[in-house]
C-alpha positions in Angstrom: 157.2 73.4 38.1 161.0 74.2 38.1 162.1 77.4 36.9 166.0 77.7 36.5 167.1 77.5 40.6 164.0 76.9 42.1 161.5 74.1 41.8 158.0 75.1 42.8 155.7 72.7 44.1 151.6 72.7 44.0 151.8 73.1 47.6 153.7 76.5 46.8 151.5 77.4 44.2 148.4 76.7 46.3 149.9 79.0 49.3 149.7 82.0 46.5 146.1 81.8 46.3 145.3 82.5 49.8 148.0 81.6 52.2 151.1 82.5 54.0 153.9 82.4 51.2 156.5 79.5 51.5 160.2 80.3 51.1 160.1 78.6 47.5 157.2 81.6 46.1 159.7 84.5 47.4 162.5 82.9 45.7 160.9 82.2 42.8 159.8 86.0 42.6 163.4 86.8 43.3 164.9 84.8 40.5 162.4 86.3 38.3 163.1 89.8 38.7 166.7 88.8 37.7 166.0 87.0 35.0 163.4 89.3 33.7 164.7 92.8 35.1 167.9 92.6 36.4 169.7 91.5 33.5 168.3 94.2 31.6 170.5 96.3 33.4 173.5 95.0 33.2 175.6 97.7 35.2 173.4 97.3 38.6 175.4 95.5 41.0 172.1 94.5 43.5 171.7 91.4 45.0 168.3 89.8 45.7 169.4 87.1 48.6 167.6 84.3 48.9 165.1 83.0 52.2 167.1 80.3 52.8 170.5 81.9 52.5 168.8 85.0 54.8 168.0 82.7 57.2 171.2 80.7 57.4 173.3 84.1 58.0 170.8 84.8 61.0 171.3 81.9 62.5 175.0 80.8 61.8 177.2 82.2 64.8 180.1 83.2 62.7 178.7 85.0 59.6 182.0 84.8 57.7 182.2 81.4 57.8 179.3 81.8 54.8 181.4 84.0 52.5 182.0 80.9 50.3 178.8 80.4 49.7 177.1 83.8 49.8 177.3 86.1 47.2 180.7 88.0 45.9 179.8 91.4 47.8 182.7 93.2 47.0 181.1 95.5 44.1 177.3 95.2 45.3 175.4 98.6 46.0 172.2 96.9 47.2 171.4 94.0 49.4 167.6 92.5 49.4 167.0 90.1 52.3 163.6 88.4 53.1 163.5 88.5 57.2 161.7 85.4 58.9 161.1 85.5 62.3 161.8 81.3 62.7 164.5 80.9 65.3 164.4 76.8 64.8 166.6 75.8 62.5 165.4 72.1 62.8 161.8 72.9 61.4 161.4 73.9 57.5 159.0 76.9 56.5 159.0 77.5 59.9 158.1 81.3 61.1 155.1 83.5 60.9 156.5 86.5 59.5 158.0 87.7 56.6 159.3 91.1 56.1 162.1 92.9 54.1 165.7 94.4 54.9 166.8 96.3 52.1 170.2 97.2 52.7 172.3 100.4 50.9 175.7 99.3 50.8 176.8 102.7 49.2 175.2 104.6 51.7 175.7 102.6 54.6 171.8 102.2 55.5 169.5 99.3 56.5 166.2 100.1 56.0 163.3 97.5 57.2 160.0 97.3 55.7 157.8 95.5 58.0 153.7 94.8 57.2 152.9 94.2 60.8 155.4 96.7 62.5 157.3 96.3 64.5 156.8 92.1 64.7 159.8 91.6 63.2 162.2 94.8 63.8 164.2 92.8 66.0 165.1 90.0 63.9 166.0 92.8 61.0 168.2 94.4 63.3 169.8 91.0 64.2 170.4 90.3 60.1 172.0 93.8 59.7 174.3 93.2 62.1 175.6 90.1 60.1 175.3 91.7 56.8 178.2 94.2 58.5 180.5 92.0 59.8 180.9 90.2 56.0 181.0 94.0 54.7 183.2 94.9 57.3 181.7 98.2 57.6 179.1 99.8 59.9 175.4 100.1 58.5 173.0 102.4 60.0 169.6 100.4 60.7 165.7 102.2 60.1 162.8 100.6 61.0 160.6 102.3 58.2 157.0 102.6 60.6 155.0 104.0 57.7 155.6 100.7 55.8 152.2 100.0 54.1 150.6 97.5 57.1 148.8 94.7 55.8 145.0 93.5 56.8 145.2 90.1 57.5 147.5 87.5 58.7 148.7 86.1 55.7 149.5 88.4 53.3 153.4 89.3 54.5 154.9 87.4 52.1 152.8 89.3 48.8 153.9 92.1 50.7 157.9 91.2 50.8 157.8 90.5 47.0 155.6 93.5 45.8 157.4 95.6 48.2 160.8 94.3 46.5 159.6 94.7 42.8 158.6 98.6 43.2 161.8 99.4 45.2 164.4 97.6 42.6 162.5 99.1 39.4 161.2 102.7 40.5 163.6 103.8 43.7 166.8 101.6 42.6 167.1 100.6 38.8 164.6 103.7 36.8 166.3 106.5 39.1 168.2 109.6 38.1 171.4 108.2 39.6 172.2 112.2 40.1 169.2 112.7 42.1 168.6 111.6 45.9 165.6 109.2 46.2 163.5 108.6 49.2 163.7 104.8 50.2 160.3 105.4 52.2 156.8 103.2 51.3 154.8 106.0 53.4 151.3 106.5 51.5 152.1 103.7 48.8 148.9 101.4 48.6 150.1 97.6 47.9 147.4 95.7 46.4 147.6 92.0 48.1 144.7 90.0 46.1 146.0 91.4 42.6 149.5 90.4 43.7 148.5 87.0 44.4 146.7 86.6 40.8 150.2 88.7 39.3 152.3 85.9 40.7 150.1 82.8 39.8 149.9 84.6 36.2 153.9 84.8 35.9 154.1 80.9 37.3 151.2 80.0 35.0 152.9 81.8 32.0 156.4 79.6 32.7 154.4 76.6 32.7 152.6 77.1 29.4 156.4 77.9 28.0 157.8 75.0 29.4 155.4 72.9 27.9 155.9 74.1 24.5 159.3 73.4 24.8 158.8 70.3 25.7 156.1 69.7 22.8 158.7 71.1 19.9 161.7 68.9 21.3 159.5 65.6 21.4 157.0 66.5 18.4 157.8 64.1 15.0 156.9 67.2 13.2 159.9 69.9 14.9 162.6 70.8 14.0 165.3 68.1 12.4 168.5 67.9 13.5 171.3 68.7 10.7 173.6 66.7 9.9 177.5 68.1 10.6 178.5 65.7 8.6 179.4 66.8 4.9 176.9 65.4 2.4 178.1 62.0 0.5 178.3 61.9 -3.2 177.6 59.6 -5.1 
């Protein structure tokens, strides 16, 4: 199933059900909060950067040499960055840990959400140091420890994209921009399994769309074409 950018697979689909989420599912939750709440806010100036594009600034020894094919920073308040703990750049979906840098350009902070803490602090730490050489300005780091910690071994990808979804709509894009807002998770209950069945629901609805999209444009029975031709008279 392709939506827009990203192309899902059934092998993505099937991790959502129980499994450790593949690079593809967090994109695809990315590029649906823009398309479905991002652009509803048309003012916001936050970017939701991509696994793969997280992974290549971690591991690309000069991080400016990505500017051209990163994102235009230069008016962008807020930073999302999925954080993998792969080190291999030969081996794909590689890793065994996702967590979350969400980075205040405005304010200067880093902050690191992390559902196993602290597996994957240094790696975060690593990624905020790149983020401010292309900024060119210094950013603070925090290692959040009251994160919300997961229960099992799989579920630190649902945790990345619900973790995402609440800070962009309720701390970022709903706030009084004249009042201070705390960036912490502390006592905020993420509910894994219901995530799961959220995103299949979201992919399944796309599906069904795409489908009757596809029906209307093939069906003898759509919608005909007008001419643009004036008519002839006879």
């Amino acid at each position: 199933m392709k939506d827009h950018d990203v192309r899902l697979t059934k092998e993505d689909v099937d991790t959502l059900k129980n499994d450790w989420l593949t690079d593809n599912c967090i994109a695809f939750w990315e590029e649906y909060l823009e398309r479905e709440e991002l652009s509803q806010y048309p003012n916001s100036n936050i970017v939701l950067l991509r696994p793969s594009m997280s992974f290549m600034l971690m591991q690309t020894p000069d991080p400016l040499t990505l500017k051209s094919a990163l994102p235009d920073f230069g008016k962008t308040t807020h930073i999302f960055l999925p954080i993998n703990d792969c080190h291999n750049v030969e081996v794909a979906e590689g890793g065994s840990h996702w967590s979350l840098l969400l980075v205040s350009v405005i304010d200067g902070v880093a902050f690191h959400y992390d559902s196993l803490s602290p597996s994957n602090v240094e790696d975060a730490r690593h990624a905020t140091r790149r983020i401010s050489q292309l900024l060119d300005r210094p950013l603070r780091f925090t290692n959040l420890d009251d994160s919300p910690q997961q229960e099992n071994g799989s579920d630190c990808g649902v945790y990345v994209c619900l973790q995402m979804k609440y800070l962009l709509l309720r701390r970022l894009l709903k706030a009084n921009a004249q009042s201070k807002v705390t960036m912490s998770m502390a006592g905020r209950q993420i509910d894994a399994s219901g995530g799961r069945k959220e995103m299949l629901k979201t992919i399944e609805g796309f599906r069904k769309e795409g489908e009757r999209r596809r029906s209307r444009s093939t069906s003898p029975f759509g919608k005909k074409e007008h001419s643009k031709s004036p008519p002839r008279i006879e």
